[in-house]
Phi, psi and omega in degrees: 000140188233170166192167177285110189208156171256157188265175211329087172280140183262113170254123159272159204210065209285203178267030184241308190132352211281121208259144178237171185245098176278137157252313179307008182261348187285141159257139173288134179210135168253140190230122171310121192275356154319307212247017178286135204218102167324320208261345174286352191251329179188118206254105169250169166334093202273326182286021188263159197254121174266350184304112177299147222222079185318130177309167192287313200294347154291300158314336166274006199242315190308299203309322200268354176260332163310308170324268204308333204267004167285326156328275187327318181304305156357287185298310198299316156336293177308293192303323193291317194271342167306303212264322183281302167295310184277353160268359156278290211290349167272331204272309154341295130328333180284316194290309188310309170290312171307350184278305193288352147300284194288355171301315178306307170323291205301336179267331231254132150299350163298003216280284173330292203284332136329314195281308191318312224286289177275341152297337218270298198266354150321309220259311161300307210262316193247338206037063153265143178234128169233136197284147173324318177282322194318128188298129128039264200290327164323280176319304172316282265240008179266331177296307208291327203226070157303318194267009190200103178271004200275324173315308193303299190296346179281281269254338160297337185275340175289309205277346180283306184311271193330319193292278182354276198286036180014071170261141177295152177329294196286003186242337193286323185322315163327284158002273208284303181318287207305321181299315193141312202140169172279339187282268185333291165311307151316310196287320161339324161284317188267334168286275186336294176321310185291347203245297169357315195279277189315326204276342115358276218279357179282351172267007200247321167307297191300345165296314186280322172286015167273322174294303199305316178313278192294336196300294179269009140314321191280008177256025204227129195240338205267142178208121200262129210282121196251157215231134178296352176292344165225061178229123193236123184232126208265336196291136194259181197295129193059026164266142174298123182277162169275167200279317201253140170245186191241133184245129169282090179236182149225154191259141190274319196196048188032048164174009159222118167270134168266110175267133212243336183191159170260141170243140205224139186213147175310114197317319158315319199302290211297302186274301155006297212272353188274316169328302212268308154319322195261323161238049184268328210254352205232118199262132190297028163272080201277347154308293181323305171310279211324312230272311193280333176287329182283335197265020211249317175291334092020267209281357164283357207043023203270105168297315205190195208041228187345064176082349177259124174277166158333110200092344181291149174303112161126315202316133198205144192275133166315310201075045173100345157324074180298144201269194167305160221247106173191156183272181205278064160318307207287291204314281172313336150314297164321322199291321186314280218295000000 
């Protein structure tokens, strides 16, 4: 096989790697591509450096953008501390005389009529209108801060915190610094709110399975007979027992139980371990439970007894009725809740 190649070419080989060529040095020739050998024509250097090598005009253009953005760091530097540090510890302060305004309010026999006063004119001037129940600290700080409410509610939300924790007037800027800032105190106010929440609805669950518990008792007909030899009772003398006692069994063949003792526990025990049940099996939707309890007490036909009180969906007063031989769960369920 023949072709067309040019003959002894001259290679340069400068110090960016970039390889050239004289082509006006070439002679036309054919060379048999059998006997053709790439290294007679260009052997290269494995020690030549292909690394690009920055220009001096370069290294003057990096340097001098550096130059500048360490300024900006400076200034940017500068501004957080004029404006950002020393404007928290003034604004900090601010709140701190408006906090020690609203104790005054808040101490003054005067005080409903003061409040009456700056909602009239909130509700006239800004045409905010605030309800009568609207918190304290609400009001004050809506008086103070009118044209901007998301501002007005953080600084009510700081100040709700301090009133809680009963901090002085003259303490809070301290406070609030020592906290973190109002973003630190707000979320703090919102984990409290929220665990608040949680601790509801985990007590509106231990309610509702006590009810679902008694609910579905009227469909259990079957009753097992226990020998006082194996019954234990924890409660002492003039403490109150739980309503539900407790039992130690075990299973032979996961459908016949051995029961080894009945337990009769102090009433904290009984809610403690009823607690610890209701909410492992129970999903924090407690409408929904509600929903599945009203409609479970529906097709059982259950008016009244078996946990269910008075205001329950369905309830209907015995009238003189005697109920099932059983103690007064409702009442302690009421007493509770």
């Amino acid at each position: 096989m023949e072709t067309q190649v040019q003959g002894n070419p001259k290679v340069a080989v400068p110090a960016n790697g970039k390889v050239i060529v004289s082509e006006d040095e070439y002679e036309d020739s054919m060379i048999d591509m059998d006997d053709f050998d790439l290294a007679k024509i260009f052997t290269p250097n494995i020690n030549m450096d292909l690394s690009p090598i920055p220009s001096p005009a370069m290294v003057e253009q990096i340097d001098g953008l550096l130059a500048k953005g360490k300024t900006f760091r400076s200034l940017n530097d500068r501004y957080v501390e004029k404006f950002v540090v020393k404007g928290n510890e003034e604004l900090y302060e601010l709140l701190g005389s408006v906090y020690g305004f609203m104790l005054t309010v808040n101490e003054s026999p005067y005080r409903d009529h003061i409040l009456k006063r700056m909602r009239e004119y909130l509700s006239e001037e800004h045409s905010i209108i605030l309800q009568e129940s609207t918190a304290i600290e609400s009001v004050v700080v809506r008086f103070v801060v009118p044209s901007d409410r998301q501002t007005a509610f953080n600084y009510a939300r700081v100040m709700k915190v301090a009133f809680i924790e009963k901090i002085a007037a003259k303490d809070l800027a301290g406070y609030i610094k020592g906290r973190g800032g109002i973003t630190k105190i707000q979320d703090t106010l919102a984990n409290e709110e929220a665990a608040k929440e949680a601790k509801e609805i985990a007590k509106k669950k231990l309610s509702l399975f006590k009810k679902l518990v008694l609910a579905s008792g009227k469909t259990i007909t079957d009753t097992v007979e226990i020998p006082i030899t194996r019954k234990l009772d924890l409660v002492s003398a003039g403490k109150k027992e739980s309503y539900f006692e407790f039992a130690i069994v075990d299973s032979m063949d996961n459908k016949n139980y051995r029961i080894h003792q009945v337990i009769s526990v102090p009433e904290a025990v009984g809610e403690q371990w009823l607690n610890y049940i209701s909410q492992a099996v129970l999903g924090n939707d407690v409408d929904s439970i509600q929903n599945n309890l009203d409609k479970l007490r529906e097709k059982l036909g259950i008016t009244s007894g078996y946990g269910m009180l008075p205001g329950d969906k369905g309830y209907i007063a015995p009238g003189g009725v005697t109920q099932q031989p059983e103690k007064q769960i409702e009442e302690e369920i009421e007493a509770k809740e």
